[in-house]
C-alpha positions, 0 to 999 in steps of 0.5 A: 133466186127466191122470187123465182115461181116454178110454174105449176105443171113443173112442181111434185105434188107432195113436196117433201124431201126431208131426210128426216123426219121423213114424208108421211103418207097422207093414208097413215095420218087418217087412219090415225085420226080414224081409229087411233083414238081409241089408243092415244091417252089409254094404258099401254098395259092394256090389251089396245095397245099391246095389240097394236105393238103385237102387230107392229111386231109380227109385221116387220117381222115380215117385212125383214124375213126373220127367221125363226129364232129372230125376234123384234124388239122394241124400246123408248127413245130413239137411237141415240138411246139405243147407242147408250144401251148397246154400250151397257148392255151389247159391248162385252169387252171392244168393238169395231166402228165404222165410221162414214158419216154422224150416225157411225160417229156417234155409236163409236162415240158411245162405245168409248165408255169407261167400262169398255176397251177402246174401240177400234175406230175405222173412219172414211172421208165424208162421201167414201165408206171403209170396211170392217176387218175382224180383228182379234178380241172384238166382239161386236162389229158396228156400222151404219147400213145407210148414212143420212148425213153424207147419203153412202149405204155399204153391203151387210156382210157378217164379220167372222172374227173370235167365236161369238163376236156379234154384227150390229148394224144402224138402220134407222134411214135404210130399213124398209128402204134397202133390201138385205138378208137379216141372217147377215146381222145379229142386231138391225136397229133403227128408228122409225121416222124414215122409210117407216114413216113414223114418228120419234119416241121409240128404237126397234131392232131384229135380235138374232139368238145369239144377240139375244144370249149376249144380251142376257149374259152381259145383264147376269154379269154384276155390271151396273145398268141403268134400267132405262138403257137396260136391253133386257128390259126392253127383250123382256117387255117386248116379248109382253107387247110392251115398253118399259115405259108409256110408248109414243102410241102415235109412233106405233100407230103410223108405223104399223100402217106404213109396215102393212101398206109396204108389206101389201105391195110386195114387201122390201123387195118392192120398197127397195125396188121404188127407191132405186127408182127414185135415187137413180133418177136423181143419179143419172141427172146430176151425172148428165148435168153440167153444174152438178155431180153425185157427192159420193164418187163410188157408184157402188157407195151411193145410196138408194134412199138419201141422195146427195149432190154436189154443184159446181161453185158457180151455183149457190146450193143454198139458193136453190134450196130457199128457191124450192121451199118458196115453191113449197118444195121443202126440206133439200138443204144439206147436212148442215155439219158437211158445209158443202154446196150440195142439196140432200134428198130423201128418196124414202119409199114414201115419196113418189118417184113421179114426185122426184122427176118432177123435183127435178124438173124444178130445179131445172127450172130454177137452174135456167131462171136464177 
């Protein structure tokens, strides 16, 4: 099907769909080149860049609604640092993973340290999500807002379990996409190369004061912590305007543009409102279609910001996939460790829901000519 050309008025006129690294706004990427010079290849300990990470910091403040207590923290690497870090340095004793998808895996995966008790690991079917349940001596209870491999997002609800026990939610393809109540959660941690539309090299997360606590008490405690995983460090640098070490200033840069661009239009409320108008596009066509269905059977499961479909074997998916990028229409492949024959679409809070429509009307296209 790749020697299919999808006429002109058929195609988005951004055709980015990545789910990661996310589209970034053509507007991000001049004022980077504008202004950003005068930040890139200078000291983070100086007063530029401690007053961008100062900014980037008051604005998702805004953006989540913290409340006063809360604070925005930040720290070198990404994620998979933060995993690592919450396992030295959040982990008291056990924790409670949810697991529907990579990401859900992988924290669980950390969680399984020497040091700790075992975790209690709840796993869902690829396209189902489960729930968590408090449980006696757990004290931190763990799961992904929104899942980028399998595109299923799950409410946050506070668990109450023992006194004390703390919820922390992976948010690295939901924030700035979802709308939520941060009082719900103790830690929402993400990475900002989705909804935020930035680049790699850095973690944020929303502390809640008892986060905050347990993070000093765990530090005070004897247990050894290596200084880059160290979450104290990260608090206490934070609250300096900086990184333990040299930040990706590139990073900061386009995530605050993309922090005040959201904030200007409305906040999470609008971006949440924007891909809700995307995904359900995308929904109601493949529930409408005779060859595709949603991948995630809940309606209730199904994610706002990372659509995942499902086609009938008749179709190649991995056709129509190479079809679309011969159009210039990229990055719709499935997970690749899924292995189904489905497309995955990101409906992140950049891209633009004409833009999706007329993916649709590509694939159309490329549905009647194959």
């Amino acid at each position: 099907m790749s020697h299919v050309v999808i006429p002109a008025n058929r195609l988005p006129l951004d055709g980015r769909f990545g789910c990661g690294p996310s589209k970034i706004r053509p507007e991000q990427l001049t004022a980077l080149a504008d202004s950003g010079a005068s930040l890139l290849g200078t000291s983070h300990r100086q007063s530029g860049v401690k007053n961008l990470v100062r900014s980037v910091r008051e604005g998702l403040g805004d953006l989540f609604r913290i409340p006063d207590g809360y604070e925005v923290i930040l720290g070198n690497g990404g994620s998979t640092a933060f995993w690592d870090a919450a396992a030295f340095g959040l982990i008291e004793n056990r924790s409670q993973n949810l697991v529907f998808g990579e990401f859900g895996g992988k924290f669980a995966g950390a969680a399984k340290a020497p040091w700790l008790q075992a975790p209690d690991v709840r796993n869902a079917a690829p396209g189902a999500s489960t729930a968590a349940e408090a449980v006696e001596g757990v004290d931190v209870y763990a799961w992904p807002h929104n899942e980028t491999s399998t595109g299923v997002a799950v409410p946050i609800s506070r668990v109450h379990g023992d006194a004390g026990a703390l919820t922390v939610i992976d948010a690295t393809s939901a924030a700035g996409g979802i709308d939520f109540d941060v009082t719900e959660t103790d830690v929402y941690y993400f990475a900002p190369q989705k909804n935020l539309g930035s680049d790699g090299g850095l973690w944020f997360a929303l502390f809640s004061p008892a986060a905050l606590e347990r993070v000093e008490r765990i530090a005070a405690s004897g247990r050894y912590i290596p200084e880059f995983l160290s979450l104290k460090n990260a608090v206490d640098n934070s609250r300096l305007q900086q990184t333990l070490n040299t930040p990706a200033v590139a990073t900061l840069h386009l995530l605050n543009s993309q922090v005040e661009w959201i904030n200007g239009n409305g906040g999470l409320t609008w971006a949440a409102a924007r891909t809700a108008e995307s995904s359900s596009a995308l929904y109601d066509w493949a529930e409408a279609s005779a060859v595709a269905i949603p991948f995630v059977a809940n309606p209730a499961d199904r994610s706002p910001v990372v659509v995942t479909i499902d086609f009938d074997d008749s179709i190649d998916a991995a056709a129509i996939a190479a079809t679309l990028r011969a159009n210039g229409i990229v990055d719709t492949e499935p997970y690749r460790k899924l292995g189904r024959n489905q497309l995955r679409i990101a409906t992140f809070v950049s891209i633009e829901p004409n833009d999706v429509r007329q993916l649709i009307r590509s694939i159309e296209y490329v549905l009647e000519n194959r």
